[in-house]
N, C-alpha and C positions, 0 to 999 in steps of 0.2 A: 376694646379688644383689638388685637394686631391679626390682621389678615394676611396669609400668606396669598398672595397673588399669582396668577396661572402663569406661567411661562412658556413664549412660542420658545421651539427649538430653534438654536441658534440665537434668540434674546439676548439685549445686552442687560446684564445684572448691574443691579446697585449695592455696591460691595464697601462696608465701613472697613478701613484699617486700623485699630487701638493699637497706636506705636507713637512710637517718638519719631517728629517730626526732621529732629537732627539727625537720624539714623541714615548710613549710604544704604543699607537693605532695603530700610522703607523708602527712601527715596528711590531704589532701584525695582521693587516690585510696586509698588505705585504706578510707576511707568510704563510700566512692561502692562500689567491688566489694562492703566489707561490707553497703551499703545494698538491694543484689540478691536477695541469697541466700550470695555464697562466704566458704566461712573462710576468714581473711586472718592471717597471721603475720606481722610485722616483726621484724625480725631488725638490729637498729640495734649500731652500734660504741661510740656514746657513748648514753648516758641521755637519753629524752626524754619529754614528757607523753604520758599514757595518752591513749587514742584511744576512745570507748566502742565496744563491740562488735568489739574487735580483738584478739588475744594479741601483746603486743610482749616481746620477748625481748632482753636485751642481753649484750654478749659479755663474757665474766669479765674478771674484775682489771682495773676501769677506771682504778683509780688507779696501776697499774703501767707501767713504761715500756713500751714498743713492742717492744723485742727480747724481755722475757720474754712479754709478752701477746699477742703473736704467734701462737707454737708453740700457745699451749692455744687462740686463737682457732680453730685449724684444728681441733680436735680436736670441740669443742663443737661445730661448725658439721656436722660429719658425721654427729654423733650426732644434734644436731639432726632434719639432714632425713633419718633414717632413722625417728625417731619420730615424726617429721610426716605423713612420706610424702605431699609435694606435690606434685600435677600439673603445676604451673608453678612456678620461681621466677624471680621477675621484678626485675631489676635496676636501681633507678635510679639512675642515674648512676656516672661507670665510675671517681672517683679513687680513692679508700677502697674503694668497694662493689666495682669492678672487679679491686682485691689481692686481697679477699677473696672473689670468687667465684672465683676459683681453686683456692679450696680445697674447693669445691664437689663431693660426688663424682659419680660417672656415674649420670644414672635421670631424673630430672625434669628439661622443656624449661627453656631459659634462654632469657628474651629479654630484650633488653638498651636501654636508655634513654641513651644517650650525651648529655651537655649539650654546648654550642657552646663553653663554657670548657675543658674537658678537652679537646678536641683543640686547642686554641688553643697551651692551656701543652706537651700533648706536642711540638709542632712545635719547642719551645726546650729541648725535656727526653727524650735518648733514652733514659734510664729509664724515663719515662712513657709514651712511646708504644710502648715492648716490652709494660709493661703491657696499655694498651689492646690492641695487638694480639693479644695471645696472651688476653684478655678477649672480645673480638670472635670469634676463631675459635673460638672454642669455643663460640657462642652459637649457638642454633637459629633464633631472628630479632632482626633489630636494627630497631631502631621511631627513626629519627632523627626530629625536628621541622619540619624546612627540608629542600629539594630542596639546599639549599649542602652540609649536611650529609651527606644520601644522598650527594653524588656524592668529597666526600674520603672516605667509610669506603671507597666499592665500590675507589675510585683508589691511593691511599694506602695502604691494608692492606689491597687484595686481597682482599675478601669479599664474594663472588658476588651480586652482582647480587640474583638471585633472592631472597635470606634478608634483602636489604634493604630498608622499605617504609615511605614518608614517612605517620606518624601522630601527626598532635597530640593531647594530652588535650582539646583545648578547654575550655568554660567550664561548669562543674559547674552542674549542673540546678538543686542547693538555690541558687544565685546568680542563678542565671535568674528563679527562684519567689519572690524576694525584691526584686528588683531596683524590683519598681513600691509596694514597700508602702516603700520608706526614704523617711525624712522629710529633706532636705539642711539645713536650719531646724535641727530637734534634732539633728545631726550635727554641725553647727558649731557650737551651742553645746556642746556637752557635748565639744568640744577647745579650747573658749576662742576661734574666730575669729570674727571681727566679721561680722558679719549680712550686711552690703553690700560685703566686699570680693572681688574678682575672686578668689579660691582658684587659683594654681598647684602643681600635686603634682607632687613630685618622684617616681615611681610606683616606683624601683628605690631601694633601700638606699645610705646615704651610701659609698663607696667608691669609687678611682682606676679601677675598671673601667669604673663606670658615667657619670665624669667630672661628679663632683656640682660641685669648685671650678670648672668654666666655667658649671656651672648657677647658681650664687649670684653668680659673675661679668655672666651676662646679664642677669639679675634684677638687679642693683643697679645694672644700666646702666637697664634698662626701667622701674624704678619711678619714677627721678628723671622722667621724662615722662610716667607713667601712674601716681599714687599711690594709684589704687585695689587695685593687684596685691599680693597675700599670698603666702608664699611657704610650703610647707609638705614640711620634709625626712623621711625617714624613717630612725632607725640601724638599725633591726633588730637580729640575733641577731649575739650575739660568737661570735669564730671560736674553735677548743676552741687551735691550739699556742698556746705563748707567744709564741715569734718573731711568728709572722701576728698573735698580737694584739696586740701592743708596734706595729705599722705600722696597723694596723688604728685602733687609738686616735691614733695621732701625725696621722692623715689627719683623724678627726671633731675634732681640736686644730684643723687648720689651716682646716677647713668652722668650724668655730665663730667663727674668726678672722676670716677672708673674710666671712663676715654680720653682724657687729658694728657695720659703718656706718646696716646697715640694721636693728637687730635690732627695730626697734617694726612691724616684714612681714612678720618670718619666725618660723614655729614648726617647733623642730628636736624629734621625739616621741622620746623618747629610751629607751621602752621599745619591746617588739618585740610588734607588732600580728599580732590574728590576722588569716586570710584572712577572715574574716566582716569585724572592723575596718577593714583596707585597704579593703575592696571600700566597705564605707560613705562611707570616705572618698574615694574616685574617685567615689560618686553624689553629692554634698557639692561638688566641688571642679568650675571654669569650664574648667581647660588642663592636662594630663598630659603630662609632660615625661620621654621615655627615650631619650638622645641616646650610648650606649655606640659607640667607634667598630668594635665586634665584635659578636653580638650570634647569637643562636636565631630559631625562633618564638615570641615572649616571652609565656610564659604571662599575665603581668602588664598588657602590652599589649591582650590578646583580653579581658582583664574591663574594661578602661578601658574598649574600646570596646562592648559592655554598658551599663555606668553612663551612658554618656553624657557626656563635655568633649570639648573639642577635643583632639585627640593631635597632640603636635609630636617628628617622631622624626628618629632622624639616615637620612641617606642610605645605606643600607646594603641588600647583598641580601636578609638574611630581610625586612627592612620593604618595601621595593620587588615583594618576592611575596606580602606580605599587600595592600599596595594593588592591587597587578594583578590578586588572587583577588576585593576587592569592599570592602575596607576602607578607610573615607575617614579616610584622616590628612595632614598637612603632615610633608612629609621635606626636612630643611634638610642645607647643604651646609656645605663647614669657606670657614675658618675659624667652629669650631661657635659659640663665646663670641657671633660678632658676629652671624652670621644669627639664633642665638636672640633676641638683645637685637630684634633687629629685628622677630623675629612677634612678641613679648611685647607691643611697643609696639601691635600693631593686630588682634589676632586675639582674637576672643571665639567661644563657641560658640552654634552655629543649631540650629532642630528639622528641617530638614532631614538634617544629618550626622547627627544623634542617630537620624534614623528609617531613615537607610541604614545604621549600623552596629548597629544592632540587628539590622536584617534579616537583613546580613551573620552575624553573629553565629548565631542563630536557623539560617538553613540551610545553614552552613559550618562552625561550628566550638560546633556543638550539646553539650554533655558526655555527653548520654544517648545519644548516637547516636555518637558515640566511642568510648565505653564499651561499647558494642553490638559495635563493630569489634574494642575489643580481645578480649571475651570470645570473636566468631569464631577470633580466631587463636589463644589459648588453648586452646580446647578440639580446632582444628585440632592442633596441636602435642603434647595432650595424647595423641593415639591413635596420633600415628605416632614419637615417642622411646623 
């Protein structure tokens, strides 16, 4: 039997993460709870870099297929949280993390981080969304990102209203506390871009999701009239199947292809940057570019707006309820290729925008004060499962 144990006020909790260990989120909310006071477990499917001040755990026989490392994943996992014995185990994201929180056994809350991708693909996969569903009901609260998102879980899969509660992480305090000492001067030297060019960042990782071929499409429309513009893509982290990465690769083939007219503008970084790296380079760069026609409340987006460029996003409802909550960006309409081509040609960035999205930032989407929220409903959760 799992006993839930009394908690002094102010206690530190022992809080399980089911995520992927190579994630910068989980490595950046890992931090931040470890940063507090609570022990933090990661509990990741595939291998990922150590986190200081963290126990990360990964699930046996990684080199074995999925149907034998399956059955001993469930087993490990129980034993797991019986020797853990965690207040909370907190789920991010439901594709992987959500199979295997089903194997989860009864004692510690679960509360659950749904991204905007996984219900997208469940809607084309009724595999995936029995997943999800039967992931969701069994959680004690679901913390979606976007009000879009709150309203398909309560709709879609039937889960109470009440256990639902739109929480973003916002932007991590250590990014806050750094943000006025980066130099943008040694930032773009030390990635080789030229001192005077207008830096556009492509802020989301090359890939069909995030529609990087219209982004190198508008870009090599805008530069033939503005030849100060640089273009600056990101590959990020390979995905672990072969399948996904055989596509995966055949896409950064064809972004490498599409930029070749232009390639003396564009730097394609072709290892995977940390969250510290990124962020330097969004305080580094003049226009951020995240034009996905789907999309969350994109963590990525709330640090651009931090750092400081102009943000050019697509028309979309998470980004339409960050500009209505206080954030100043440009939301372009489709045809996306050609409206981008067109701000590209006349849009630089002001200290005006720079001082309202900081502001924004600062008393909306604070990390310390996020992080404050979640530990309320943690410890809320903690006394009454």
């Amino acid at each position: 039997m799992y006993r839930v144990r009394t908690l002094a006020n102010g206690e530190r909790l022992t809080i399980v993460l089911l995520a992927s260990a190579s994630s910068v989120h989980t490595h950046g909310w890992a931090t931040a709870l470890n940063r507090v006071g609570h022990r933090v477990v990661v509990v990741s499917w595939q291998p990922g870099p150590r986190i200081p001040g963290v126990d990360l755990r990964i699930a046996p026989a990684v080199d074995a297929r999925p149907a034998r490392r399956a059955p001993m994943a469930v087993f490990w996992l129980r034993k797991l949280i019986r020797d853990v014995h965690p207040d909370v185990v907190h789920i991010l994201s439901l594709g992987t993390y959500g199979l295997l929180s089903l194997a989860l056994p009864k004692g510690p809350a679960r509360v659950l981080n749904p991204y905007g991708g996984e219900l997208r693909a469940a809607r084309r996969s009724p595999a995936r969304a029995a997943v999800l569903r039967l992931a969701l009901r069994r959680g004690d609260m679901v913390l979606p990102v976007s009000e879009e998102l709150r309203a398909e879980i309560v709709t879609r899969y039937a889960i109470p209203a009440e256990r639902v509660q739109v929480l973003s992480w916002g932007v991590a305090e250590d990014l806050i506390a750094a943000q006025p000492l980066i130099s943008p001067k040694a930032v773009r030297s030390s990635f080789g871009i030229p001192h005077d060019a207008t830096i556009v960042l492509s802020v989301r990782t090359i890939s069909a999701t995030y529609r990087t071929l219209d982004i190198v499409s508008a870009f090599a429309q805008a530069v033939a009239d503005r030849p100060d513009l640089f273009l600056v893509l990101l590959v990020g982290a390979r995905v672990d199947r072969e399948s996904a990465l055989r596509d995966q690769e055949a896409y950064f083939d064809r972004v490498r292809e599409a930029a070749r007219p232009v390639a003396d503008r564009v730097l394609i970084i072709e290892r995977t940057l940390s969250r510290e790296q990124t962020f330097d380079l969004m305080c580094a760069s003049d226009i951020v570019v995240s034009i996905p026609p789907e999309d969350q409340h994109s963590f990525s987006v709330l640090e651009a707006a931090l750092a400081g460029p102009r943000i050019l996003l697509s028309n979309i409802p998470p980004n339409q309820q960050m500009t209505s909550d206080g954030m100043t960006a440009d939301l372009l309409g489709e045809p996306i290729a050609r409206t981008l081509a067109q701000k590209l040609r006349e849009v630089s960035v002001d200290e005006l925008t720079q001082r309202r999205n900081r502001d924004y930032i600062l008393s909306r989407e604070h990390g310390g004060k996020k992080l404050a929220e979640h530990e309320q409903i943690f410890r809320w959760l903690s006394r009454y499962t």
